[in-house]
VOTORLO-251462 format. One record per residue: x, z, y of N, C-alpha, C in turn. Coordinates in steps of 0.1 Angstrom, whole numbers, plus 5000, padded with zeros to 4 digits. Layout:
N
XZYXZYXZY;...
***
This chain:
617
500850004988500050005000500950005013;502050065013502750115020503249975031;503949875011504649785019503649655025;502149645018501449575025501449575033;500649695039500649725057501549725063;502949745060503749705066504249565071;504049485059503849325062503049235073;501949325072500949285083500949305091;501849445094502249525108502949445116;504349415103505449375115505049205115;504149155107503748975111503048995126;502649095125501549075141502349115153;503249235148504649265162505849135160;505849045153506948945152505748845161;504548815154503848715168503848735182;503648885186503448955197504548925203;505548935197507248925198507748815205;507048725203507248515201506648485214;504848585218504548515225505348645239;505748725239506248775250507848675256;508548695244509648615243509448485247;508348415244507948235244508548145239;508948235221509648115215509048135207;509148025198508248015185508148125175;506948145168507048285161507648275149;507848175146508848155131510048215131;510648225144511948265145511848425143;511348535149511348675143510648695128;509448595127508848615112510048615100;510448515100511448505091513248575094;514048625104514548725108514148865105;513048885102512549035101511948985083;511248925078511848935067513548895057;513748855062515448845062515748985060;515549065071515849205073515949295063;514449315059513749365053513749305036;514449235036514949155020516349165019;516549015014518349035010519349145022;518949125030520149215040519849335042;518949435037518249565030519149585020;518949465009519049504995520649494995;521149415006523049425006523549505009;523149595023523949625029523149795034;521749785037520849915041520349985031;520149915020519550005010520550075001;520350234996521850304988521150254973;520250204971520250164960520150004953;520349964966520349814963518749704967;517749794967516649774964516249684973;515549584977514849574995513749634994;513549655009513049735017511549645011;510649545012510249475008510249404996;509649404985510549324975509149234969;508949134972507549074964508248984951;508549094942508749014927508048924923;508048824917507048774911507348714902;508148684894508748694883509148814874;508548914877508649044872507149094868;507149244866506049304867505949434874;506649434887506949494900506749464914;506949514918506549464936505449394939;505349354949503849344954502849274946;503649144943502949054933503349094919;503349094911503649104898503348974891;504048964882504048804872504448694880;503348624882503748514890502148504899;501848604906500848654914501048574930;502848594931503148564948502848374945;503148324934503348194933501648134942;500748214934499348174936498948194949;499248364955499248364965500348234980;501148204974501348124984501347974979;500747914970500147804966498847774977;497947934975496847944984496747904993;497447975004498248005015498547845022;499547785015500147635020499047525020;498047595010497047475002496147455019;495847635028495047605037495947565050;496947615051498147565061497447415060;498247295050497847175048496847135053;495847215051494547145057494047115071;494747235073494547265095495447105097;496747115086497246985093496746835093;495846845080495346705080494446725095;493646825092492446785105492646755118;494246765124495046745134495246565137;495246525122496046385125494646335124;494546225138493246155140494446015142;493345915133493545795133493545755145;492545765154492545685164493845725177;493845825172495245905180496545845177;496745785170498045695164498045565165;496345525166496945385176496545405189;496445455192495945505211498345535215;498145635208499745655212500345525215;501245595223502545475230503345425214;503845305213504645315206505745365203;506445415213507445475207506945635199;505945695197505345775191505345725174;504645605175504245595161505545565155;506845465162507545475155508445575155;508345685160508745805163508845915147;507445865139506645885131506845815119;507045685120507345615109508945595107;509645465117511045455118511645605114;511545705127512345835126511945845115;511045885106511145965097511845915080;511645785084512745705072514045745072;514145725087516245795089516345965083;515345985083515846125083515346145070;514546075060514446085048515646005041;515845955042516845845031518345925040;518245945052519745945055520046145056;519146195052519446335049519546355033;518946295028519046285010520546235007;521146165019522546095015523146235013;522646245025523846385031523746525023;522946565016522346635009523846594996;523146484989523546454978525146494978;525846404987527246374982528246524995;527346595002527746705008527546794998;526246854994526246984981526246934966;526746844964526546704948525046784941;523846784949522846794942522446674940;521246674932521146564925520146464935;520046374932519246264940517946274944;517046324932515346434932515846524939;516246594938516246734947516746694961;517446584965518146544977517146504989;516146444978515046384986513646444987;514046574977512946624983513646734999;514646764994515046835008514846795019;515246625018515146545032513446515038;512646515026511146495028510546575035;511046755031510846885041511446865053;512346835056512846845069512346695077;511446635075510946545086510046625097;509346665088508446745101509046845113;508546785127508946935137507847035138;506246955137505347045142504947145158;503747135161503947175176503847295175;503847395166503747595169505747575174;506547535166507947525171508147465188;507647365190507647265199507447325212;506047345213505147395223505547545228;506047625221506347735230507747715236;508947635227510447585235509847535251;508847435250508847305261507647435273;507347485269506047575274506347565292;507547635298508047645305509447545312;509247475302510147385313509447215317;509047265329508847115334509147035331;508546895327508946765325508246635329;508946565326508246425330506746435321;505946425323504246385316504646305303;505546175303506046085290506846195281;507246255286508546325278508146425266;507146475278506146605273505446525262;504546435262503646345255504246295236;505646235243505946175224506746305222;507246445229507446575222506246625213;505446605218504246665217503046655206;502946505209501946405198503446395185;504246375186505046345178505346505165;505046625173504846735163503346735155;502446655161501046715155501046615147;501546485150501146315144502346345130;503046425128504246415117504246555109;503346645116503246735100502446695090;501146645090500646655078501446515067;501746405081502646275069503546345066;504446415072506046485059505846575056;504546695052503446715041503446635028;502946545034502146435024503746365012;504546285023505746285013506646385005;506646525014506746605003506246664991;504946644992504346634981504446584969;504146404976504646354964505846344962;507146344966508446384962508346484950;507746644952507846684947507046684936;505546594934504746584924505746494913;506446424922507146294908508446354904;508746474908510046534903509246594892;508346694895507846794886506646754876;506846584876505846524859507146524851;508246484855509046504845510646574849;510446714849511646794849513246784846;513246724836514546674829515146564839;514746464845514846384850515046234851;514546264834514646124830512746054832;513045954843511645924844511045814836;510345884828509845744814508945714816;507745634808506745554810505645644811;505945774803504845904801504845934821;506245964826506246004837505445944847;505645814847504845774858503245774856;502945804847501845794845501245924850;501546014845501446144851501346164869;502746064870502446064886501746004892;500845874880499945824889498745934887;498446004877497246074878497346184890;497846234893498546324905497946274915;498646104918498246044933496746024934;496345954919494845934919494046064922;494346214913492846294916493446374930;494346374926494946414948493846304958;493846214957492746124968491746114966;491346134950489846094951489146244956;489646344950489046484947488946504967;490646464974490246504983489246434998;489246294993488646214999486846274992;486546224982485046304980484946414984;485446504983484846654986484946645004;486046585009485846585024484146525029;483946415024482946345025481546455024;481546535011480846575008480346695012;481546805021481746875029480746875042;481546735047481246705057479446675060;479146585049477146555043477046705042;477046785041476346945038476647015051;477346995062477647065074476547015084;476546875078475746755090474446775088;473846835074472546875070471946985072;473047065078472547185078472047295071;472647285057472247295044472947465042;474147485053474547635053474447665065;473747795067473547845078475047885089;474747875103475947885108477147995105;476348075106477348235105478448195088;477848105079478948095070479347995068;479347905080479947775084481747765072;482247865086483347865082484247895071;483448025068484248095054483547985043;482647905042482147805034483247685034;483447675044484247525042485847615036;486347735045487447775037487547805022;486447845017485947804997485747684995;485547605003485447494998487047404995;487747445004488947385008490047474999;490047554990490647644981489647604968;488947564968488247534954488547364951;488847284960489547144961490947164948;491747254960493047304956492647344942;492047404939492247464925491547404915;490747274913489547204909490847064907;491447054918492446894917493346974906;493947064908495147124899494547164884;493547114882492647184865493047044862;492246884871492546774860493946744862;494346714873496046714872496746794878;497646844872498846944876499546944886;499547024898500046994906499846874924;498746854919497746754926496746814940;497446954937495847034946496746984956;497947034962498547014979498146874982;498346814973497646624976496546614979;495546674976494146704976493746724993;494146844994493746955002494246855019;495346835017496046715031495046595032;494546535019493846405020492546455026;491846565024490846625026490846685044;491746745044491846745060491646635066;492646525062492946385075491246335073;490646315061489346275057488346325074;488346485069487346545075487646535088;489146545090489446515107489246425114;489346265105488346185113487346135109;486246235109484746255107484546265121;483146255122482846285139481746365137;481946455124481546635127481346715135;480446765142480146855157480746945151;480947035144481647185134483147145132;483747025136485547055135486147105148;485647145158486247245165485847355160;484847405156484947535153485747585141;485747495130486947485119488247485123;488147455136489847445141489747625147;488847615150489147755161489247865149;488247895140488347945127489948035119;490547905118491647835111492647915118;492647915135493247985139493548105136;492648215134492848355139493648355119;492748305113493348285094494948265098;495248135102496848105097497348215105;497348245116498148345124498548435115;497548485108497248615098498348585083;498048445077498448355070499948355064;499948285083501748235083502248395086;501748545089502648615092502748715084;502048705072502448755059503448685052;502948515053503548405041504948415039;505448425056507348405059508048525057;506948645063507748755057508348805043;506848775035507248785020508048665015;508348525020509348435013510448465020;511048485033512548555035512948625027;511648735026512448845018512448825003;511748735001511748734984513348644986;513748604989515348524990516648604984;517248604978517848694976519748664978;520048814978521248714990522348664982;522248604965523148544961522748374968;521448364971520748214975521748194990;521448334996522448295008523748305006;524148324995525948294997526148154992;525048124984525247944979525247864991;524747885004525147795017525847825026;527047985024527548045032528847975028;528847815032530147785032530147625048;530747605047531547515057530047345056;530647345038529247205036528147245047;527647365051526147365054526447335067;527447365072527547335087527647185090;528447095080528347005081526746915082;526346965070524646935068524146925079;524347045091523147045099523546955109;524646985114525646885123524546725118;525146725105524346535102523346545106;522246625103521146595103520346615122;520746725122521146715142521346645146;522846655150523446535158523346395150;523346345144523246225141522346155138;521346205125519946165118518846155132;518946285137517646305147518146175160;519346235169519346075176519045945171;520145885156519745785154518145715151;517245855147515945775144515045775161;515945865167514845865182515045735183;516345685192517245615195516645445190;516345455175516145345170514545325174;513845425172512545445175511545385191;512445435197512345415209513045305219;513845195209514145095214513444955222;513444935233512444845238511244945247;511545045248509845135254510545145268;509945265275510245215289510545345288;511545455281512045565283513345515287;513845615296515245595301516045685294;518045645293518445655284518545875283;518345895298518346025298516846095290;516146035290514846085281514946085270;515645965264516045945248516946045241;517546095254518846215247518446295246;517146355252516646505255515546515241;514746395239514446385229514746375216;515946335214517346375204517446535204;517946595213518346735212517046835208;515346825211514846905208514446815194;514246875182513546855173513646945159;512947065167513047215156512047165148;512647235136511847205126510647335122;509547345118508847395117508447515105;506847565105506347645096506047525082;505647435083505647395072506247365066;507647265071509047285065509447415057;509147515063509447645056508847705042;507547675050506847715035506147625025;506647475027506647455018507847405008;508947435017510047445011509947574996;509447695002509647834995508547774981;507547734983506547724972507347614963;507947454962508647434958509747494950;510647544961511547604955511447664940;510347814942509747874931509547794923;508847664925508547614911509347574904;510047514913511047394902512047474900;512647624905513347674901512747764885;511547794882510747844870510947764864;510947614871510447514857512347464851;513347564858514547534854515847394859;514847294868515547214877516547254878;517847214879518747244878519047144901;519847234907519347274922518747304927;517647314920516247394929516647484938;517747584930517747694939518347624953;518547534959519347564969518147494982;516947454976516147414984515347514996;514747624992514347755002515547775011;517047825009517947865013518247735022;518847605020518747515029517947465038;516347455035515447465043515447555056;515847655050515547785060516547765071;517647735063518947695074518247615082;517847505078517647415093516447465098;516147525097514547565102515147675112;515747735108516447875117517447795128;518247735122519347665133518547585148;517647485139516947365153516447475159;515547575153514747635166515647775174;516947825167517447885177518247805183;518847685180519747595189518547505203;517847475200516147455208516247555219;515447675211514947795221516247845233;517047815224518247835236518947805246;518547615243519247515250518547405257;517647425255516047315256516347355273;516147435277516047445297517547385300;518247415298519647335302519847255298;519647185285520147065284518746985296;517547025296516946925302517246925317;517947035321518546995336519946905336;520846915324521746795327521746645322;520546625315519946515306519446495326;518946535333518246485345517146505345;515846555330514646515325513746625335;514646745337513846855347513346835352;511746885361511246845374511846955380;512146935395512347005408511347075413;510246945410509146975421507646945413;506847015413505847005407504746925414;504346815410503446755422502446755416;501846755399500646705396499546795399;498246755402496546835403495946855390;495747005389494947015383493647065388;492646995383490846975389490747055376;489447205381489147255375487447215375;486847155366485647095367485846935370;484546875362484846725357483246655366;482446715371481746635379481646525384;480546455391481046375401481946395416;481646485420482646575432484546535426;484446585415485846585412486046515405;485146375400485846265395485946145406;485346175419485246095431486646125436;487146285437488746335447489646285433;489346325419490346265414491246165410;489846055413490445925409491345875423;490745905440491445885449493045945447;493346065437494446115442495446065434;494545995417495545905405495845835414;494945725422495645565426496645595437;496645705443497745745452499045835446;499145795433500345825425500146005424;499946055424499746195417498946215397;499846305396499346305384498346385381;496946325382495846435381494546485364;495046595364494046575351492846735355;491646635349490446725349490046825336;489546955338489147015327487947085328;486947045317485547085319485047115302;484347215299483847235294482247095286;482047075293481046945296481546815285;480646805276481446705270481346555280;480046545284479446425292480246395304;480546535307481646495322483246445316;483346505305485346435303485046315298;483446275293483746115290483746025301;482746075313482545995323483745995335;484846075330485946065335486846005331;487246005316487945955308487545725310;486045705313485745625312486245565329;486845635336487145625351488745585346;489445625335490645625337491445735341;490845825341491146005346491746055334;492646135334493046245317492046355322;491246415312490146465309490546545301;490646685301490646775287489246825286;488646845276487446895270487747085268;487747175274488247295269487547395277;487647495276486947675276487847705290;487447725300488247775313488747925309;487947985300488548135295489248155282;489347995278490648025266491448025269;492648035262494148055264494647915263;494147815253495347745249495247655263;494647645272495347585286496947585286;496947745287498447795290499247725280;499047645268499947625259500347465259;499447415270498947265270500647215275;501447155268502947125273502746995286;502046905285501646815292500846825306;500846995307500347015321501647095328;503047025322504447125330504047075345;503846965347504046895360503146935371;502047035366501047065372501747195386;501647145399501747245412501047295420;499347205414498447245425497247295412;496247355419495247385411494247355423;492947325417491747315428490447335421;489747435427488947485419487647455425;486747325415485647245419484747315413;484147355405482947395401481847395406;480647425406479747465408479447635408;480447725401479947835400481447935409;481047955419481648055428483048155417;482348195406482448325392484048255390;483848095382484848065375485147965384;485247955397486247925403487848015409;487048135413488048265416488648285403;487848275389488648305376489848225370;489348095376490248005373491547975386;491848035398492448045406493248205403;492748285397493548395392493948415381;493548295372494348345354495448205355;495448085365496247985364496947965376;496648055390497448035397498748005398;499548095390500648155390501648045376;500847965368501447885361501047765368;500247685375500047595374499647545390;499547665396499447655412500447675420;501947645414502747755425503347645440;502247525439502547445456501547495464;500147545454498947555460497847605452;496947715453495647745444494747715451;493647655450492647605461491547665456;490447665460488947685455487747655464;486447625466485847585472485247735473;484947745489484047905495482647925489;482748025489481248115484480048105495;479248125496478348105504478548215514;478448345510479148455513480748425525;481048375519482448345524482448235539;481248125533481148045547479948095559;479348235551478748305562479848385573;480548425568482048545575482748375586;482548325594482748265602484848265609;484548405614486148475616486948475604;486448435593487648485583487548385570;488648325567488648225560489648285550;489848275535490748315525491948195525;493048245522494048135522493748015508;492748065501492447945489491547915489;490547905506489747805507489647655508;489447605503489547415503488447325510;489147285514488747175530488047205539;487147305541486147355550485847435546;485347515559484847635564482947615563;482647485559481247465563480747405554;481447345540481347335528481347365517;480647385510480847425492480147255483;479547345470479947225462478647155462;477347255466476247165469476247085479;477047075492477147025504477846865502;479046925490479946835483479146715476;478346765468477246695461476546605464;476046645474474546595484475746485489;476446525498477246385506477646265499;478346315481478546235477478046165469;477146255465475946105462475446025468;475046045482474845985495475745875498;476745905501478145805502479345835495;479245765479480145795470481645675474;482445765483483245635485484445785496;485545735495486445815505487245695517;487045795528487445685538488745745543;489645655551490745705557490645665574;491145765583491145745596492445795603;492845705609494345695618494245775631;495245865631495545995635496245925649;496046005661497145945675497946085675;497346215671498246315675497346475670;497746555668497046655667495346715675;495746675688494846715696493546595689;493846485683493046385679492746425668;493246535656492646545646491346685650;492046755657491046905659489746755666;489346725673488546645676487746615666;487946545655487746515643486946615638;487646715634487446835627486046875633;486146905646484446935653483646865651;483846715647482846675642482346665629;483546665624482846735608482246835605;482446925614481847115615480347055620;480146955630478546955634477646835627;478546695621477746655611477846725592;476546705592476946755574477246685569;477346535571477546415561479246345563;479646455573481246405568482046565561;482546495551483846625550484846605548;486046665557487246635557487846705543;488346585534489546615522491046645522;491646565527493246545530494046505542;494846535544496146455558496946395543;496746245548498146145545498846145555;500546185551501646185563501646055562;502946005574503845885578504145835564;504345915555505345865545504445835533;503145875533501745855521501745985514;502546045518502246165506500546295512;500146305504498746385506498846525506;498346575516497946705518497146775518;497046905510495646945509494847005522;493646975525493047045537492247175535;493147315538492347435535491347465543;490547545540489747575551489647665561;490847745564491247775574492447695582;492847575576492947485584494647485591;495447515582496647555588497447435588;497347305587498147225586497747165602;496847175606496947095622498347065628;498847185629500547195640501347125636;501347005620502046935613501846825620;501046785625500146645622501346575633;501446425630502146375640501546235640;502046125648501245995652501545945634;501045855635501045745617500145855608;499645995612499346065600497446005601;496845995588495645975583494946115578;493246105582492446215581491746155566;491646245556491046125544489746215541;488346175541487346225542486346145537;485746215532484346165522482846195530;482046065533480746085535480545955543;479645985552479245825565480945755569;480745635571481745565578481345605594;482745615598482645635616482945585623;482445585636483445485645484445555653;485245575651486145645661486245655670;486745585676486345605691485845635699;484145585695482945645699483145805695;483045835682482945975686484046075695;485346005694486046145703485446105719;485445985721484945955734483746085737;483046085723481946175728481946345730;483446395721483846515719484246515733;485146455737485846435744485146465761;484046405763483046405773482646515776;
***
């Protein structure tokens, strides 16, 4: 009891750990089982013992017999699945190309040209070389996304880092699989006519089992056939009963299953796959922070002296410096990344949680079933999995300041709400080179923005994964459109400080444009507008106009007459040089204004003239 709870304890203070720190949580999960395993049982423990010990090959420690096998067969079978439901078809041809072949090209170099390296660096055998190399294609974004979290980047850079971890776990899943399904039909390694046959039954009930049951999953969700409250834990039995149902007719077939079964259901156009995703979450967290603890520590430290030599340095070296540039490098030939983006994307590519654990379930087997190298597959694995993400977590901010990829300066908008209000200022502020993306709850508004040409995110203003979104580094302004006073202030106070630090804006309260004398510094564009005023005009006159500035005294002119008609509102100052300005509504940019500068404002067309003539009088 002791050491369970302790497992669970320190998986949730090693996550806790990751996100204070902001590096990926694999790196303390697996360090603290490390700890707690072989380097306990070396050096801390007076009787040898670890501190942790999940036997499973015994009839001791946590698991007894081959208990841990099941439990982390389980375990990977549902990991697998979250990853198929990630990879959307249409997401892979929508990507840039240099993504897909990011995905395909890269992952050939680093399959064939890590199995070299493998082979004739530790003389394991050719099966085992390739399956090593099959584990290490994937980077995965839980590794990815917390490195890049904080360092600014170009929008492209962020993009094939990004799509390139979610679009490549479940495929170097998938080939590790079958790597290891065609090693383990026939053990000895002589592949005979029996073998392939075997391997074809593997590939066949791996797709059909997981292709039908996805299907069929999906017909019983869409029917309504289980009530909501056991939505989830239903599909999670269903998705462990795949796993264990493929592996009755053929051996070994369930991880094939269970991935086909994800990618199936993931592109379904299911209303219930966000909540299977959201689900999934709070499980793997729980999942992955048992899984790593107990496979570190089940390691034992004769495994780590088999790579405690000079070869492994070499290995990673190849597979780093060389394998990972050459397949960017090749990958990315012809696209319109410059050669300083190509390097930076070379240097990050940590390898992940699945790499890990499905390294460890592997391992176990083929080392039971007597493979002769098996053992050295967990223990290598881990090496590269431990090296990319502490060589990453450590180096990722500097190398991207001398690669050049850094931003200085944060210029992109983020529009909190997807309306027509803020698909009218957003599209003005894309075609004037700003990088603007909208987020709304609303599915109807991120399409009718997306259909503008706008980046649209569909998301919860009170979730978290905003903050995790790597593609909003560029983000310096925030502007808070809504309709509801509530989650405009909420969204100017939980994202300020990441995503506003040029500017937090928000539109006034009614409240607020009663108080006449007193304006808040994150009021936006007027003192005499909010978002029904916003509304009314722009549906009235859906169009933004610009008007040429002679000097300050000519803009405050302006401004009075915006304050006495309601059908103009002043948005921005474009300077001499085009760049745009936000207009607060207390109004502090006037003393800037100089001749060439433009008033940019939405409502009636005016005549100029005429009216200062009239202020003026």
């Amino acid at each position: 009891m002791l050491e369970l709870g302790g497992i669970i304890i320190l998986g949730i203070l090693a996550q806790w750990v990751a996100w204070k720190l902001k590096i990926p949580a694999i790196l303390p999960l697996i360090l603290i089982g490390l700890l707690v395993g072989p380097i306990a049982a070396e050096f801390l423990s007076a009787d040898g013992s670890k501190w942790i010990e999940p036997i499973w090959n015994g009839e001791k420690g946590l698991f007894p017999g081959e208990s841990l096998f099941y439990f982390v067969s389980l375990a990977i079978s549902i990991i697998l699945f979250e990853g198929g439901l990630t990879l959307r078809m249409g997401e892979i041809k929508n990507v840039a190309p240099a993504i897909t072949k990011l995905i395909t090209v890269g992952s050939i170099v680093t399959f064939f040209g890590a199995a070299v390296a493998a082979h004739y660096i530790f003389y394991l055998s050719w099966e085992i070389s390739f399956l090593f190399s099959a584990l290490i294609i994937v980077t995965g974004p839980t590794v990815i996304t917390p490195i890049l979290r904080n360092i600014p980047l170009k929008k492209d850079v962020s993009a094939v880092l990004k799509w390139e971890g979610i679009l490549i776990d479940p495929i170097g899943a998938l080939v590790a699989v079958l790597v290891f399904e065609f090693i383990s039909v026939d053990a000895g390694g002589e592949y005979t006519k029996t073998a392939f046959i075997e391997f074809g039954k593997i590939v066949l009930f791996g797709f059909t089992f997981g292709f039908t049951f996805a299907h069929a999953l999906n017909f019983i969700m869409n029917r309504k056939w289980i009530p909501h409250y056991l939505m989830n834990v239903f599909a999670l039995a269903a998705v462990l009963g795949v796993f264990v149902l493929s592996d009755v007719f053929a051996h070994e077939s369930g991880l094939l299953a269970v991935v086909v079964m994800g990618m199936v259901l993931g592109n379904s156009k299911s209303p219930y796959l966000k909540e299977l995703l959201y689900f999934k979450e709070s499980l793997s967290i729980l999942l992955i922070s048992i899984l790593f603890i107990l496979l570190a520590a089940n390691i034992n430290y004769q495994d780590l002296l088999l790579i405690f030599n000079w070869n492994t340095a070499v290995l990673f070296a190849v597979v780093v410096f060389v394998l990972r540039p050459l397949g960017v490098f090749l990958s990315t030939q012809g696209s319109n990344l410059k050669l300083n983006e190509k390097l930076f994307i070379s240097w990050v590519g940590p390898r992940g949680i699945v790499a890990a654990g499905i390294a460890s379930l592997f391992g176990l087997k083929l080392a039971k079933d007597g493979v002769e190298g098996a053992e050295y597959i967990t223990p290598l694995v881990f090496m590269i999995v431990l090296g990319t993400v502490l060589l990453n977590a450590t180096t990722a901010r500097m190398f991207a300041k001398l690669a050049g990829v850094f931003l200085t300066k944060s210029e992109g908008i983020l529009i909190v709400g997807a309306s027509k209000v803020s698909r009218l200022i957003g599209h003005y502020l894309e075609t004037h080179g700003r990088h603007v993306v909208l987020i709304d709850s609303n599915q109807s508004n991120i399409a009718k923005a997306s259909e503008l040409g706008l980046e649209a995110l569909n998301t919860n203003i009170y979730s978290d994964k905003l903050m995790d979104n790597i593609e909003l580094n560029d983000m310096g302004y925030i502007m808070a459109l809504t309709g509801s006073s509530d989650i405009n202030k909420y969204a100017i106070n939980k994202f300020s400080k990441q995503f506003g630090e040029n500017g937090a804006f928000r539109l006034l309260t009614a409240t607020e444009m009663q108080d006449t004398n007193n304006s808040p510094d994150q009021g936006l564009f007027s003192h005499t507008d909010d978002y029904n005023s916003l509304t009314s005009v722009i549906n009235k006159y859906p169009s933004i106009h610009e008007i040429s500035l002679e000097d300050k005294d000519h803009y405050k002119d302006l401004i009075e007459v915006t304050k006495k008609d309601q059908e103009i509102i002043p948005l921005f100052l474009k300077d001499s040089n085009g760049e745009l300005q936000i207009i607060s509504s207390n109004n502090q940019m006037e003393d800037r204004i100089e001749s060439g500068w433009e008033l940019v404002y939405v409502g009636k067309p005016l005549d100029v003239e005429k009216i200062v003539e009239e202020v003026r009088s």
